[in-house]
N, C-alpha and C positions, 0 to 999 in steps of 0.2 A: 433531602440535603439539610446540614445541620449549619445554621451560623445565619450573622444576619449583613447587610450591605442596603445600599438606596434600592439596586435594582439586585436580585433573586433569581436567578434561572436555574430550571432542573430539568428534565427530560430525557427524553428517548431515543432509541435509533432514528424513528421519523419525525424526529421533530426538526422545524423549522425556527431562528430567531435572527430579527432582524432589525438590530435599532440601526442601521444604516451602512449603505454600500457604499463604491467609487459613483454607481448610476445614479443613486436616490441617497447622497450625506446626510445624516443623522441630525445634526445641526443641536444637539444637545448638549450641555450641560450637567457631567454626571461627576460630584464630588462628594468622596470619600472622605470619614473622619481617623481612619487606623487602616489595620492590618485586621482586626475584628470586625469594623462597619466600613471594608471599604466599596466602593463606586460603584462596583459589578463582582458580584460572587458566579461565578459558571460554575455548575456540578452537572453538567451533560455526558450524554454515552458516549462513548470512544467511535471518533469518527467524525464526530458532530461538532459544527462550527459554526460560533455565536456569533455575527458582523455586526460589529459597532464602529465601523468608518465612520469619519467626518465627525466627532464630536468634539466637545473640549473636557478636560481631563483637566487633574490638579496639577500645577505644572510644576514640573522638572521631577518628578515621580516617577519609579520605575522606566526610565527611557524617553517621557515626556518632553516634547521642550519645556520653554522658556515661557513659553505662548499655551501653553496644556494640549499639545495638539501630538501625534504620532504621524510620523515620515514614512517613505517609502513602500514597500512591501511586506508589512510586519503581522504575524500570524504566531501568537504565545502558546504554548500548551502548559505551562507551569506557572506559577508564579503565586507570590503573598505580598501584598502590599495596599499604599490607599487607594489606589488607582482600582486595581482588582487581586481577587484570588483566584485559581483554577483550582480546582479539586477533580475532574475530568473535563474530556471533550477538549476544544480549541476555540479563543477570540483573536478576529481579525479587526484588530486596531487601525488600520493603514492599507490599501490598492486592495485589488481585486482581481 
């Protein structure tokens, strides 16, 4: 996977990633500076789903509140921004 972000991920059909669920939040802290360094780059295999519930986020970014935090039942498979990029695979921002 090409490009760079705080946190990296690339992988496989069996892979597992889990900076935090609804069971076990994250409780991190993961801020991006662009659309080039942001927060969480995923480039995972189709199918495969990054869980990063329960962290804080730069807020009001992509969907973000106010607060850097993600609502509801939120699961992205697309996107470019400081929060994250997707390039494959899927992150769960939110429930479980």
């Amino acid at each position: 996977m090409q490009g760079t972000g705080a946190i990296v991920l690339g992988g496989g059909a069996g892979s597992v990633f889990d900076l935090g669920t609804a069971a076990q939040p994250g409780g991190n802290t993961i801020l991006g500076n662009s659309t080039t360094r942001p927060g969480v780059r995923v480039g995972v295999a189709s199918g495969v789903t990054v869980n990063a519930v329960g962290n804080t986020w730069v807020a009001t970014q992509q969907g973000a509140s106010s607060t850097g935090t993600y609502g509801g039942n939120l699961v992205v498979t697309s996107g470019s921004g400081q929060n994250y990029v997707i390039s494959g695979g899927s992150l769960r921002l939110s429930g479980n």
